[in-house]
Structures are given as structure tokens and as C-alpha cells.
FIDRENZA-542695 format. One record per residue: residue in one letter; x, y, z of N, C-alpha, C, O, CB in turn. Coordinates in pm, whole numbers, padded with zeros to 5 digits, always signed. Each point is the difference from the previous one (the first is absolute). Glycine has a CB too. Layout:
N
AXYZXYZXYZXYZXYZ...
This chain:
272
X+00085-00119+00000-00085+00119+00000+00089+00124+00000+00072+00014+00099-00257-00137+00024X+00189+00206-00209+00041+00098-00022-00004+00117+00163-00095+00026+00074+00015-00114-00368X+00203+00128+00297-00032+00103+00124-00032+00123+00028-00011+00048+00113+00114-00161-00082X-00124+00185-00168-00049+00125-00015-00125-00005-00040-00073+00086+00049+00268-00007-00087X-00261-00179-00063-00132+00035-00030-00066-00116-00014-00079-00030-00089+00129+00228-00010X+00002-00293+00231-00049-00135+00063-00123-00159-00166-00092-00081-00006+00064+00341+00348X+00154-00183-00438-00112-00079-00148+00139-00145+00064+00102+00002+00068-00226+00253-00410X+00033-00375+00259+00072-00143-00034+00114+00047-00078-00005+00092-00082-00203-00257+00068X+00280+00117+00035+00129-00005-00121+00065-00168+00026-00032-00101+00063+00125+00423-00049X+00019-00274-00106+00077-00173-00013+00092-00002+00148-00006+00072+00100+00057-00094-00428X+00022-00076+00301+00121-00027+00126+00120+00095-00100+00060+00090+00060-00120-00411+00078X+00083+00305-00253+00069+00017-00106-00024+00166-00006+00097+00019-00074-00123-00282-00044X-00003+00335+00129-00036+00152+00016+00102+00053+00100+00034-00030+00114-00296+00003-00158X+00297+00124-00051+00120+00071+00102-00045+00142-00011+00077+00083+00048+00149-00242-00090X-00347+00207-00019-00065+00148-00053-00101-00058+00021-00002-00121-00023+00120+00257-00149X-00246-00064+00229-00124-00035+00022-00062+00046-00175-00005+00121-00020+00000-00077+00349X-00042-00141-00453-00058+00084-00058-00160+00070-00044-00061+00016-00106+00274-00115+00086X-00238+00125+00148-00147+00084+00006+00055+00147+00040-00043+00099-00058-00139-00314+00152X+00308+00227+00040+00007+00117-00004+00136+00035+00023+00027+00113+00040-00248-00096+00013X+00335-00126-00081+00101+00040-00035+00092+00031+00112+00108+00059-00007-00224+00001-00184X+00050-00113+00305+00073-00045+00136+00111-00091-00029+00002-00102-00068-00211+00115+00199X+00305+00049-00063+00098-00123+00014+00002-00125+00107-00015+00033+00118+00133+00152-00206X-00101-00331+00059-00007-00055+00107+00144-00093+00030+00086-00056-00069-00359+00077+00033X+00244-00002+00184+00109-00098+00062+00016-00121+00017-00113-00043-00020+00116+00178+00097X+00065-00226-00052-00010-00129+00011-00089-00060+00128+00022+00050+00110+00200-00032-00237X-00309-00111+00118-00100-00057+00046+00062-00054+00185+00105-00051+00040-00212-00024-00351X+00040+00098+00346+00031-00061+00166+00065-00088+00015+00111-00010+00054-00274+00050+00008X+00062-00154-00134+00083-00153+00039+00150+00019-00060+00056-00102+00040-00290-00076-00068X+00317+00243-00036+00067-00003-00096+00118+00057+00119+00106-00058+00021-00280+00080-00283X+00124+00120+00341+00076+00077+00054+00050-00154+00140+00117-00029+00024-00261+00357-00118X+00034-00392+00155-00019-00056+00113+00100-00122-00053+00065-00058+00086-00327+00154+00015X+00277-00136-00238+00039-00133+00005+00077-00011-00093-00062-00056-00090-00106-00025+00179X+00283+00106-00124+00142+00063-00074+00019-00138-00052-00086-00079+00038+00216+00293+00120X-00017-00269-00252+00021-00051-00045+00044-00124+00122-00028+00004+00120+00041+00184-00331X+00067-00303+00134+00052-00078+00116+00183+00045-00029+00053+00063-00092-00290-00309+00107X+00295+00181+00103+00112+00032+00011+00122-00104-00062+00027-00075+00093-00146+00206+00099X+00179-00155-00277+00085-00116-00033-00077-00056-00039-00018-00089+00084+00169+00075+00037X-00252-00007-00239-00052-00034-00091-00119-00110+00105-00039-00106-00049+00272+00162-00174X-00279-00013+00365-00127-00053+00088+00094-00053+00070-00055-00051+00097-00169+00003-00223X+00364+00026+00132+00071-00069+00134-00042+00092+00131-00028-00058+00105+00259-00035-00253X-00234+00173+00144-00022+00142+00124-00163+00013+00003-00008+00070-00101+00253+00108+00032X-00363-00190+00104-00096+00095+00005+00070+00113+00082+00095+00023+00074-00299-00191-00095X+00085+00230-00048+00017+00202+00009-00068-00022+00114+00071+00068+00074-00092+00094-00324X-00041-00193+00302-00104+00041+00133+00043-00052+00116-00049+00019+00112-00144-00020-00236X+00329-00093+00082+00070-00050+00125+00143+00071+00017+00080-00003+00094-00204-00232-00119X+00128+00301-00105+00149+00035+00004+00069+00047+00120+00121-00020+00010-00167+00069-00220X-00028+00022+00317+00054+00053+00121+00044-00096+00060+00114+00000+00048-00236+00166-00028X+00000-00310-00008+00046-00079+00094+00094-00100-00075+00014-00103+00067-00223+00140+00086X+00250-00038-00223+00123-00055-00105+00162+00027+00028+00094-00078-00018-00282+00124-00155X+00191+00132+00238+00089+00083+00016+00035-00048+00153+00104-00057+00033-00185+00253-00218X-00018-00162+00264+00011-00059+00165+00039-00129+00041+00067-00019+00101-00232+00149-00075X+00112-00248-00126+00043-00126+00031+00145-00023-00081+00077-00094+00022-00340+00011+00020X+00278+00162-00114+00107+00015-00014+00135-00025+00097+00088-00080+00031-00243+00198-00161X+00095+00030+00153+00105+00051+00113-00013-00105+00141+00096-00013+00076-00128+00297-00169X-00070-00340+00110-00027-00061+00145+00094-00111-00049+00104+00005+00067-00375+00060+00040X+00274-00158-00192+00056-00124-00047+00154+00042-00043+00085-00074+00050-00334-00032-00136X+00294+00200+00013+00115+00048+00004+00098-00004+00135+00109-00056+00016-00233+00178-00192X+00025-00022+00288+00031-00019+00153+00040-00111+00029+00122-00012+00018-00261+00141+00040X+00079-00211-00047-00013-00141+00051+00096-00069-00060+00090-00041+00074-00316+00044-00036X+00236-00036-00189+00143-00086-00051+00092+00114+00062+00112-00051+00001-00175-00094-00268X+00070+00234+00304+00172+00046+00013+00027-00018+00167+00105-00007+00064-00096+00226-00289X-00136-00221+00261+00057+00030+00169-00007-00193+00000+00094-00046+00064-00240+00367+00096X+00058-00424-00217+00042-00150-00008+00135-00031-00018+00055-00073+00081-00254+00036-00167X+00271+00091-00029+00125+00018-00002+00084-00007+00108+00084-00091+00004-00155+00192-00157X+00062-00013+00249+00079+00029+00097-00016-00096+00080+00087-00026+00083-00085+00235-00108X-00110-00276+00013+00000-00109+00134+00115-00104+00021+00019-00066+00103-00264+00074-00133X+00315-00012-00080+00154-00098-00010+00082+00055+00076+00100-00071+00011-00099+00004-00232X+00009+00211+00311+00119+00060+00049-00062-00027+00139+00095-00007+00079+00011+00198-00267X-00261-00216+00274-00029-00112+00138-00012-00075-00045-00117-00027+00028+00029+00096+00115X+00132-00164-00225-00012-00108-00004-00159-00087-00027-00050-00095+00060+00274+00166+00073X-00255-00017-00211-00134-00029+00014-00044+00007-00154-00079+00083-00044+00045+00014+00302X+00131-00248-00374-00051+00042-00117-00130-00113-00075-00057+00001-00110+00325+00132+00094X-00276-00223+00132-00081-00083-00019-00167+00013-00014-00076-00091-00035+00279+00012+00132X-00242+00229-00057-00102+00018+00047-00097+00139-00062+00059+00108+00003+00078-00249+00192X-00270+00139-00245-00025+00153-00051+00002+00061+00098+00066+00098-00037-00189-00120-00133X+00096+00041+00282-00002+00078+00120+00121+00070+00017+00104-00064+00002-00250-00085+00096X+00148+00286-00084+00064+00166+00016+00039-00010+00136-00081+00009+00093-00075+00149-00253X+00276-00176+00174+00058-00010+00131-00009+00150+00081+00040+00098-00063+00126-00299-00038X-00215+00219+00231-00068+00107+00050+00115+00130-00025-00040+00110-00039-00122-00274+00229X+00273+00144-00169+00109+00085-00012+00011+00082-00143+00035+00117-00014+00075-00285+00182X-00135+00107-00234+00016+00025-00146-00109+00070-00029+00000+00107-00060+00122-00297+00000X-00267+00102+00120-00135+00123-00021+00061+00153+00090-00032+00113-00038-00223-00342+00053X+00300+00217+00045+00059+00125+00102+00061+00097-00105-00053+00105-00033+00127-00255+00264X+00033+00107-00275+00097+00064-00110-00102+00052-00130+00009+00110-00055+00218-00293+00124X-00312+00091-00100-00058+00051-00142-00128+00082+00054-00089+00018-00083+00170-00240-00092X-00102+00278+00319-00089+00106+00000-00138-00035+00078-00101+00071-00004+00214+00002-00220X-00098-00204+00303-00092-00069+00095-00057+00172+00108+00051+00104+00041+00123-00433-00039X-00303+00259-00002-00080+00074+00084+00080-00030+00138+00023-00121+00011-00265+00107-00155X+00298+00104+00268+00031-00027+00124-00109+00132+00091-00077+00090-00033+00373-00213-00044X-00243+00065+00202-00101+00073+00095+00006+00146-00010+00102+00041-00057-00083-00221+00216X-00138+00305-00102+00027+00116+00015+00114+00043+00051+00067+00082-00063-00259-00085+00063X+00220-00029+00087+00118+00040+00115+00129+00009-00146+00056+00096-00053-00147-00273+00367X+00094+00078-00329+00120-00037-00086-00015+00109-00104+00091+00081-00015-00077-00351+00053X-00138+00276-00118-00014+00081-00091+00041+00145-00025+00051+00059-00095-00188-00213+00113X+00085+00199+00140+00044+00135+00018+00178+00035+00067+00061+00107-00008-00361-00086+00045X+00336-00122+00014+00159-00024+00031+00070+00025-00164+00071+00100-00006-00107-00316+00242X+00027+00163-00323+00062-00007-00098-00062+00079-00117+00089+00041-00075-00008-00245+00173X-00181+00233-00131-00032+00114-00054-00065-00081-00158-00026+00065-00101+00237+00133+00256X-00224-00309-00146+00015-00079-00100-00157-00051-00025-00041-00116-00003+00310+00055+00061X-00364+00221-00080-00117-00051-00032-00056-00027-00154-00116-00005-00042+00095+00110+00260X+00164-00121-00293-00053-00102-00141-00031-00127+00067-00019-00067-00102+00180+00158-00103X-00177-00160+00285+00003-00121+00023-00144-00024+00011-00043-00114-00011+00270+00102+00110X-00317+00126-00077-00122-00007-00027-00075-00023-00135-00116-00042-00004+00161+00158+00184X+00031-00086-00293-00022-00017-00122+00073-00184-00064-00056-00097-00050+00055+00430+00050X+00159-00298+00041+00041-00128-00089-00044-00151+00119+00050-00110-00025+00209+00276-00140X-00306-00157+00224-00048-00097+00098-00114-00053-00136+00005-00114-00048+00035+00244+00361X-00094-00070-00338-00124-00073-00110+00031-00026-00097-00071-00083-00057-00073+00172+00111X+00231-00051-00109+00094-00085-00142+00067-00145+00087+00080-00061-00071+00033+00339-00098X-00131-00331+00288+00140-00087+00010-00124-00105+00077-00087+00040+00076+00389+00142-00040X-00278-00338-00086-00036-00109+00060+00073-00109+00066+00070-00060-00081-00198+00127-00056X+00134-00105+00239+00049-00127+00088-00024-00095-00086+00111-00052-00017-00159+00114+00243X-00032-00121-00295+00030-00139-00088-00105-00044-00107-00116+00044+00001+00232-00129+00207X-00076+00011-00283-00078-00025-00141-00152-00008-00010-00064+00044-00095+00259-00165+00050X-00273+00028+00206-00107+00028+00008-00038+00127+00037-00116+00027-00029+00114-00228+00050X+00047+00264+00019-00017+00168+00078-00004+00078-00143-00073+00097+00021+00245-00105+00248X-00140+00011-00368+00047+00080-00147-00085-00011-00073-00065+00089-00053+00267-00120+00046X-00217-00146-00011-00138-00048-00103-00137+00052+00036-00081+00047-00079+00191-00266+00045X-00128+00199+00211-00145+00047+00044-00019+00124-00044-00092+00020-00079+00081-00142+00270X+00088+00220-00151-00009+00146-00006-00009+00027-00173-00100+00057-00044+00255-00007+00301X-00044-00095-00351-00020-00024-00099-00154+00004-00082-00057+00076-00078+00268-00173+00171X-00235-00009-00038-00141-00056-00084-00158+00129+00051-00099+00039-00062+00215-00388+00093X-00060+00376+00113-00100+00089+00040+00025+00168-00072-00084+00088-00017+00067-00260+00261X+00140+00173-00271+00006+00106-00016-00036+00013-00169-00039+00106-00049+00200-00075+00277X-00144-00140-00295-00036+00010-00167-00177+00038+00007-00060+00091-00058+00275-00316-00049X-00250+00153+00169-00144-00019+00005-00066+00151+00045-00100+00037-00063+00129-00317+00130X+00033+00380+00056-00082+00097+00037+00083+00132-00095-00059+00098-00046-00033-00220+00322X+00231+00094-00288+00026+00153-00093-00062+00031-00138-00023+00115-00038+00239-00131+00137X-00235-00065-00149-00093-00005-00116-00120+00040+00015-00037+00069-00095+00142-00222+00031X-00204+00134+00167-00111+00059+00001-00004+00141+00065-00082+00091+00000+00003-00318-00010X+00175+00211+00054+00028+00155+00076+00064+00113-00078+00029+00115+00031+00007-00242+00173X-00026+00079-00279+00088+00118-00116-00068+00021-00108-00001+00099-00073+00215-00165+00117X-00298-00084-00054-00148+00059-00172-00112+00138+00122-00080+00083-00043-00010-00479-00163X+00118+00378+00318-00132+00054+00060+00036+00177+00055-00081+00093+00008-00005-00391+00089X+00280+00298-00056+00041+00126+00033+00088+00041-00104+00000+00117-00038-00028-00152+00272X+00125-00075-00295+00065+00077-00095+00142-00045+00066+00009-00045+00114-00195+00261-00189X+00284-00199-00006+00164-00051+00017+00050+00101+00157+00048-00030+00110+00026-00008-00454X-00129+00204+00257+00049+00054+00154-00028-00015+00141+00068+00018+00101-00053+00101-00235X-00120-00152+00116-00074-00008+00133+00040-00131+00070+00013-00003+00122-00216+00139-00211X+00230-00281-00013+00008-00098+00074+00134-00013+00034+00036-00089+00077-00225-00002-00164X+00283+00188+00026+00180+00022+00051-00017+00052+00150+00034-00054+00106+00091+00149-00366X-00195+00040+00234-00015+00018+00184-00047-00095+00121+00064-00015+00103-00113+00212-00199X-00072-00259+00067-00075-00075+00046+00082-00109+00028-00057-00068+00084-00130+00159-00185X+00297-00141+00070+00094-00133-00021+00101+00099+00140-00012-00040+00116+00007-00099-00476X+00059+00211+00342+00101+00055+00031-00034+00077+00202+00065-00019+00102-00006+00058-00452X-00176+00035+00326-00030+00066+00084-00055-00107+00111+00000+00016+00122-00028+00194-00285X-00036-00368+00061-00071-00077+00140+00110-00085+00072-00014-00049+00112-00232+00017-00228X+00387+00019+00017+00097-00098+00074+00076+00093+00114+00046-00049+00102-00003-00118-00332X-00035+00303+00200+00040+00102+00094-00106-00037+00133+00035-00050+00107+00052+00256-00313X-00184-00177+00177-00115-00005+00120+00008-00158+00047-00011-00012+00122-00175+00215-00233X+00199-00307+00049-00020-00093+00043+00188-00030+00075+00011-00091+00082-00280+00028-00278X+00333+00105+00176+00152-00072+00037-00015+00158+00145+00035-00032+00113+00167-00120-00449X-00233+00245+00323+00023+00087+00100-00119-00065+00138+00026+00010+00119+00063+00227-00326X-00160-00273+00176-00126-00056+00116+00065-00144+00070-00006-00030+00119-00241+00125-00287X+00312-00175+00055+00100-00115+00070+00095+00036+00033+00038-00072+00093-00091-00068-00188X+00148+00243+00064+00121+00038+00102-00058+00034+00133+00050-00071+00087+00099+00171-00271X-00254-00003+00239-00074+00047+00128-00050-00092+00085-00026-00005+00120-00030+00174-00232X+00045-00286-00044-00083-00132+00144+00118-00109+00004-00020-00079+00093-00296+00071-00161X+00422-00019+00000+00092-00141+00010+00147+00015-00033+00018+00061-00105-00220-00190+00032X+00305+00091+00131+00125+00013-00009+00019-00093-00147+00097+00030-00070-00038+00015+00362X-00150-00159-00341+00066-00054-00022+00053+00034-00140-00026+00112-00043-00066-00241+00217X+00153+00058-00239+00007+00081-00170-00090-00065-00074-00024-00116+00034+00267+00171-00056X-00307-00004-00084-00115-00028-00052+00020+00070-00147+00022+00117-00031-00163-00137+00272X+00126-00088-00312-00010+00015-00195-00139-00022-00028-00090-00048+00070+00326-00067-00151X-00235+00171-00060-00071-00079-00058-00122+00113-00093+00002+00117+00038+00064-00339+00175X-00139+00196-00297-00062+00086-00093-00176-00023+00080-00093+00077-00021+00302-00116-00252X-00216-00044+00334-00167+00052+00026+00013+00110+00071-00110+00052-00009-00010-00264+00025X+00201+00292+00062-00061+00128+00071-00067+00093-00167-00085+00089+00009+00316-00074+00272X-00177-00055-00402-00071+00107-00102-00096-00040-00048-00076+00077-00059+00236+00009-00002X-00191-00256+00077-00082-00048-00050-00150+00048+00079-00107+00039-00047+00300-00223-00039X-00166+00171+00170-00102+00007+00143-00039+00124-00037-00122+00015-00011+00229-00148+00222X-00021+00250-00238-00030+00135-00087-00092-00004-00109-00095+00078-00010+00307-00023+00056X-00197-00105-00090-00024-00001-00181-00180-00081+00065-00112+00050-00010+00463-00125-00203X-00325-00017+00256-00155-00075+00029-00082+00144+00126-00115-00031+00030+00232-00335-00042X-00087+00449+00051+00003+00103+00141-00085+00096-00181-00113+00027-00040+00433-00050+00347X-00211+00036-00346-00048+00103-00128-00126-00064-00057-00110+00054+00007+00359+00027-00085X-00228-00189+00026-00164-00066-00043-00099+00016+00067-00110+00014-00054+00193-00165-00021X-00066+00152+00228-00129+00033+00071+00003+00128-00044-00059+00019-00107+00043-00166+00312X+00066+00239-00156-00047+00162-00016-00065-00018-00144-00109+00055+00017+00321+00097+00130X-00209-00192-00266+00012+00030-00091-00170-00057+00008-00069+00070-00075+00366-00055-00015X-00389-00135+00170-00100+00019+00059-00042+00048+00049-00119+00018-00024+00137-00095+00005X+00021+00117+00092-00006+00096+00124-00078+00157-00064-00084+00064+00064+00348-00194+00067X-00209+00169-00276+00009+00128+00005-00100+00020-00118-00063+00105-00010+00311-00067+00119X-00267-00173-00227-00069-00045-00109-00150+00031+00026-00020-00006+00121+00198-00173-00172X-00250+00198+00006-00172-00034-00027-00072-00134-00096-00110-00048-00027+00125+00320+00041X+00110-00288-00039-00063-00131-00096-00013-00118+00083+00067-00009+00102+00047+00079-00317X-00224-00194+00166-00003-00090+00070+00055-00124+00021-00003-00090+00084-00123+00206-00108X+00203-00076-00133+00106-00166-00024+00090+00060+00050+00089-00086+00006-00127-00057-00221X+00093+00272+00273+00150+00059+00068-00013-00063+00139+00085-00080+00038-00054+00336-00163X-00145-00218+00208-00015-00043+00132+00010-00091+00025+00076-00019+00095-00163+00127-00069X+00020-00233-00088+00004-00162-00023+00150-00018-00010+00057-00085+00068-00292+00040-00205X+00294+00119+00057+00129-00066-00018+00100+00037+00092+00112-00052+00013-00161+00037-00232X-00017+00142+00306+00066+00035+00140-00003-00113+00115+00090-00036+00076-00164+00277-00131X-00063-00285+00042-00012-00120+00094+00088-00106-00005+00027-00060+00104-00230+00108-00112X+00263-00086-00121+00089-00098-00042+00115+00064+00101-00002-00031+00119-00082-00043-00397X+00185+00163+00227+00108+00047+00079-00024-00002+00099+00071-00082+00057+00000+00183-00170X-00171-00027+00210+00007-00045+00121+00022-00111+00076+00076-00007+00097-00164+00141-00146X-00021-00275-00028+00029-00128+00056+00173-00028-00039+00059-00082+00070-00347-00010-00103X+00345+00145-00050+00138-00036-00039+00111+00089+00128+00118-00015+00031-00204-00015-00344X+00001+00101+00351+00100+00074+00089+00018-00041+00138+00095+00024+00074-00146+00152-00205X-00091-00263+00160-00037-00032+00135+00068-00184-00018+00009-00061+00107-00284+00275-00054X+00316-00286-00173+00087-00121+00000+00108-00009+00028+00070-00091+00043-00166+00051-00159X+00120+00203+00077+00171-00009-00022+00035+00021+00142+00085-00077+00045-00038+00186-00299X-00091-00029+00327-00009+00036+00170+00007-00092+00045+00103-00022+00065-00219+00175-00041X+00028-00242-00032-00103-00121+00092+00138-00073-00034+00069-00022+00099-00404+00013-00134X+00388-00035-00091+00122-00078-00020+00128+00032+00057+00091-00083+00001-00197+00047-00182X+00120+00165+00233+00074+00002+00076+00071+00004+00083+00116+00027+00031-00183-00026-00117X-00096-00062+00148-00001-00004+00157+00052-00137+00030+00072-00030+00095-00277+00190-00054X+00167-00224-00115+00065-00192-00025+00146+00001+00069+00076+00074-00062-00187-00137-00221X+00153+00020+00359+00117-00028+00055+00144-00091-00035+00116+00006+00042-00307+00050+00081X+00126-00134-00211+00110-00039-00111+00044+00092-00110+00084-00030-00084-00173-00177+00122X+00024+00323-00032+00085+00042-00125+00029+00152+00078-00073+00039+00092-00054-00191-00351X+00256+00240+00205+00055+00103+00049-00044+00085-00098+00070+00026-00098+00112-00119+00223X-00255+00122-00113-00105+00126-00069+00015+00127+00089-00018-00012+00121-00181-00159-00208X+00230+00286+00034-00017+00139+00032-00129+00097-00054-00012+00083-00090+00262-00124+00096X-00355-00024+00117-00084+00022+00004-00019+00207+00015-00091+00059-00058+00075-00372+00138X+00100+00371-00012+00013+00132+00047+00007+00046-00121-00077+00091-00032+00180-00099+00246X-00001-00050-00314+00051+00073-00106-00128-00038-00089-00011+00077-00095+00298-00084+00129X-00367-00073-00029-00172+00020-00089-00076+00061+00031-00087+00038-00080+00071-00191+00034X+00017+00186+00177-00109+00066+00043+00037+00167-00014-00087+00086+00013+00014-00307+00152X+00176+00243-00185+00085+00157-00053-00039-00003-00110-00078+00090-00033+00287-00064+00138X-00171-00131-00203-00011+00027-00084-00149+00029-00091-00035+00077-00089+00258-00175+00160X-00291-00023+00017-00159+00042-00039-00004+00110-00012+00015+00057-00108-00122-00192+00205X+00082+00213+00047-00036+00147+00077+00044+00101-00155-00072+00086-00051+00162-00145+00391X+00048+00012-00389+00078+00125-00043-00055+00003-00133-00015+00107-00060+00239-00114+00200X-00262-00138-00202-00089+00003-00102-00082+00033-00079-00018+00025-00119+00076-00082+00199X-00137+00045+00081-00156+00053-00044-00001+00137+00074-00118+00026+00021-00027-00274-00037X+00219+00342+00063+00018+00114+00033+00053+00108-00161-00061+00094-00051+00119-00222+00343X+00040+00079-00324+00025+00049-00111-00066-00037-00117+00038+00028-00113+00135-00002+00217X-00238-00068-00085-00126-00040-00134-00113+00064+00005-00076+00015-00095+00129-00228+00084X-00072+00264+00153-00108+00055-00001+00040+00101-00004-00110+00045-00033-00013-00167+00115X+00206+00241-00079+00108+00071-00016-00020+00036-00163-00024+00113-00043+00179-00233+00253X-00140+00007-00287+00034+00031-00122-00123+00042-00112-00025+00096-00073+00224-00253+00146X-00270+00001-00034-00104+00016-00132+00054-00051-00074+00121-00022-00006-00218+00197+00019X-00019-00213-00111+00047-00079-00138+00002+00156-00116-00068+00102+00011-00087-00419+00044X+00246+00285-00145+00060+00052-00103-00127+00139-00057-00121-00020-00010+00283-00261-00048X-00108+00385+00035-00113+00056-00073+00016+00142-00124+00069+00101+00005-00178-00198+00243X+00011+00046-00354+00061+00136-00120-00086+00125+00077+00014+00109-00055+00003-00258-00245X-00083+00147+00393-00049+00130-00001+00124+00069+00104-00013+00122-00001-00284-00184-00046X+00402+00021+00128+00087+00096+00057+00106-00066-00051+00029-00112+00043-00137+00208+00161X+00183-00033-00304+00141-00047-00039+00111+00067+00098+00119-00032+00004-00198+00008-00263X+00021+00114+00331+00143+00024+00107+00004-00093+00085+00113-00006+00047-00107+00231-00039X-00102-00331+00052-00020-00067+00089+00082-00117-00070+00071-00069+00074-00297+00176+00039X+00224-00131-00233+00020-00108-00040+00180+00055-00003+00087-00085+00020-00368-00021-00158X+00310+00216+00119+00171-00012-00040+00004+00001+00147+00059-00104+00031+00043+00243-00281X-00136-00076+00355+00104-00037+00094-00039-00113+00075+00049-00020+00111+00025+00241-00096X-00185-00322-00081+00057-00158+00040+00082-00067-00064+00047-00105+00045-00215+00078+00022X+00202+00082-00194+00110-00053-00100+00115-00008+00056+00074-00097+00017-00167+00183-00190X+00113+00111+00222+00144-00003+00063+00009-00055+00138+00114-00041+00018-00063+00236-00148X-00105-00206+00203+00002-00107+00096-00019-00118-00035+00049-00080+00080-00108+00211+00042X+00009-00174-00207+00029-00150-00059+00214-00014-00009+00073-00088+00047-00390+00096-00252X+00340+00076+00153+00126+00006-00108+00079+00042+00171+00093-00080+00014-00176+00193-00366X+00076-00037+00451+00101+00013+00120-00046-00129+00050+00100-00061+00039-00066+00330+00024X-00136-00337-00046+00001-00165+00065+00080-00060-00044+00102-00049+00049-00289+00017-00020X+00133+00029-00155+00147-00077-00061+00131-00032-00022+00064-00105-00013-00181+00139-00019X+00144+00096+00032+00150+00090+00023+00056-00047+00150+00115-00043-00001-00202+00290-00147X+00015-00242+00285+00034-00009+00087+00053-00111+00052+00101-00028+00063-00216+00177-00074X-00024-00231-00053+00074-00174+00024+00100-00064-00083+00059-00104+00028-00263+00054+00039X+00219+00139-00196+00164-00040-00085+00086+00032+00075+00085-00083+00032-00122+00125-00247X+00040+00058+00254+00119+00075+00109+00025-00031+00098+00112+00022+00044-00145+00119-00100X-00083-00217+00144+00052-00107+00120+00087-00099-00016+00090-00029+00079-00274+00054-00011X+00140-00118-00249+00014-00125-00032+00135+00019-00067+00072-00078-00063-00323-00002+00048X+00259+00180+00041+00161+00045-00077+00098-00007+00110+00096-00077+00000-00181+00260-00180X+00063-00117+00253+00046+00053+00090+00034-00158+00127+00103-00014+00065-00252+00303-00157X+00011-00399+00091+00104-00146+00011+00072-00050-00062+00101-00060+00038-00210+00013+00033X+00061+00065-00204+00123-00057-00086+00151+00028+00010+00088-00085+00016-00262+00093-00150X+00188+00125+00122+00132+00056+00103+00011-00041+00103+00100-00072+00007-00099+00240-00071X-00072-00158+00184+00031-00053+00077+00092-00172+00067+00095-00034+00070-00277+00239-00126X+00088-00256-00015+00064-00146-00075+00110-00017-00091+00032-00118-00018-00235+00074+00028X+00262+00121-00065+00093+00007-00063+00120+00043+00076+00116-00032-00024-00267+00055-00147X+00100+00065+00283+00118+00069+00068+00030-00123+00108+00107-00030+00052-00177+00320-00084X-00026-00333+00045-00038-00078+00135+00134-00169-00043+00024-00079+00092-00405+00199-00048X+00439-00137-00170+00067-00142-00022+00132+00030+00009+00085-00088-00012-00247-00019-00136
């Protein structure tokens, strides 16, 4: 439909010709870009493509190191080494050393192969819907700002050191609620109800005593989630200033956690 003088036209129309409007390319078109490496990449995951990246990158290099304790038999991240590559440690400690990237690269780094895959698989599954619904910038902050909130709420409650990517996940599902929360539609709310029951498993699971779950660092991260989501809003053409400075805060999230993840990498380098 033409956007100046609302007549039928083709898909194939790039001039409206009833009144000579020019037109732009069609929604679905803007929303759903080509594929990446000829469909090896979807476009709608590409963020979470970049992150598991980096999380699995983490992980083979700090596995690596496990040959220098002695420990090459095993996927499990010998605690020392999570220490060195940027492990979450207690407040006290935090503010002694000044070393509050550790709030950030703590969520790039996993203790062991099942710990990587879970988070992994959860995290393919919710960044994708969270990024067709806010957009690339929004779900960079939303990733970034809930592992901050979620690794700063477990330093206040536990000495112990603590990895791992659900404090963003717990975010990102925290953001899906708001994103009910704030909706009028009725398949949004329904599908709020879903996240919730997903938020109240992951808790409830980590109350289980066989497994060492950092429960503090989900429940931050929820909070920080669905705080900044409701904060944000979903995407919109009627305020484009709103929309650039979630861009550029998309683009300093980003920036910030390269610069942590840099900044272990040096560290580790200086550290042999």
C-alpha cells in the first residue's frame, strides 16, 4: 500500500504510480535482512552467535590452562584459574582491589562443559526472541547491565567465586516479563506467563542441593532485567532520539564488556 495516497501497488514499485510517492522497502524486508554466510549464521541470532562465541572462546583458553594444576584430564576450570580469568569474588574483596570488571567478565567464564552447554542452549533460545521483540541495542544492554546486577547481588550475599552466563540469562527472561508486563496484547501476556513459570524453575532449581547454583546472581539478574526493560520499551519510529540513545548505549555496553575481556586477556598473558 502506497504511503502517501494509501492506493494497492506492486511489491516491485519503488514510485507509487497514482501519485508519484516514493517508496521504501517493505517491513518484513527491513526486520529480516539477508542470511549471513550463505544461512550458516541466522541474522536474528547473530548477537547470540557473537556471545557464545566469546563464552566458548573463554572456556577453551582458560581449559587450556588446567595442565599448569595439573588437572588435564578433566572439563572442569580449576577454581584458581576461574580467579585469574575474571571470577566473580566477594564484596569485601571487590572493593579491596578495585577490580569491579569482575562483575562483567564473571559472565563470559564457565566451570565446566555441562555448565557452558546449559547456559548455551538457554541462552540461543531466549536472545533471539528478545532481540526480534527490542532490537540488537537493547538486548546488548539488557545482557550486560543484568550480569552486572546479577554478579554485584552475589558478591553482597557469598564469598564464594561464581561464573557463569545465567545471571544475563535470568535478565533477558526478567526483560520478557516486562515486555508483558508493559504490552496490551493478549498473546504478549500469555507469553509473559510462560517466562515467569521459567523464572520460578530456574530458582526452585537452585535451591536443589546437589547442584552449586548461584541463585543470588539470578535473582539480580532477574530484578536488573526486568527493571531495565521496563526502563526501555520496545523499539519505536515515532521517537528516533529515543531510539539513538538506546543505540549508543547499546554500542558503550558493548564497548565496556570488550574492554573488560581485554583487559583479562592481558591480564593472563602477563600473569605466565
Amino acid at each position: 500500500m502506497c504511503p502517501g495516497c494509501r492506493a494497492f501497488i506492486t511489491t516491485s514499485d519503488r514510485v507509487c504510480p497514482y501519485c508519484q510517492a516514493e517508496v521504501g522497502p517493505r517491513a518484513v524486508d527491513v526486520r529480516n535482512p539477508g542470511e549471513i554466510l550463505g544461512g550458516l549464521i541466522p541474522q536474528a541470532n547473530l548477537t547470540a552467535v557473537i556471545i557464545l562465541t566469546l563464552n566458548f572462546g573463554l572456556y577453551v583458553a582458560s581449559m587450556a590452562g588446567n595442565v599448569k594444576f595439573e588437572r588435564p584430564a578433566t572439563a572442569d576450570i580449576h577454581p584458581n584459574l576461574l580467579l585469574l580469568f575474571g571470577a566473580k569474588v566477594d564484596w569485601a574483596a571487590l572493593q579491596a582491589s578495585g577490580q569491579w570488571w569482575r562483575l562483567i567478565t564473571a559472565g563470559f567464564l564457565h566451570g565446566g562443559l555441562f555448565h557452558i552447554f546449559m547456559n548455551s542452549w538457554a541462552l540461543w533460545d531466549l536472545a533471539g526472541v528478545v532481540e526480534e521483540y527490542f532490537g540488537t541495542a537493547r538486548l546488548v544492554v539488557f545482557y550486560v547491565f543484568s550480569t552486572v546486577c546479577g554478579f554485584a547481588l552475589s558478591a553482597l550475599w557469598s564469598a564464594s567465586i561464581s561464573v557463569g552466563a545465567s545471571a544475563a540469562i535470568m535478565g533477558l527472561i526478567g526483560a520478557m516479563i516486562a515486555l508483558g508486563t508493559r504490552s496490551g496484547s493478549a498473546m504478549v501476556r500469555e507469553m509473559r506467563g510462560f517466562f515467569v513459570r521459567w523464572a520460578i524453575y530456574s530458582i526452585m532449581f537452585g535451591l536443589l542441593p546437589m547442584f552449586p547454583i548461584d541463585n543470588a546472581a539470578h535473582i539480580g539478574g532477574l530484578a536488573g532485567g526486568y527493571g531495565i526493560a521496563m526502563l526501555a520499551g520496545e523499539p519505536s519510529l515515532r521517537n528516533p532520539g529515543r531510539e539513538r540513545l538506546w543505540r549508543m548505549l547499546g554500542g558503550v555496553s558493548a564497548a565496556i564488556a570488550l574492554a573488560c575481556l581485554l583487559l583479562v586477556i592481558l591480564r593472563v598473558f602477563s600473569a605466565r
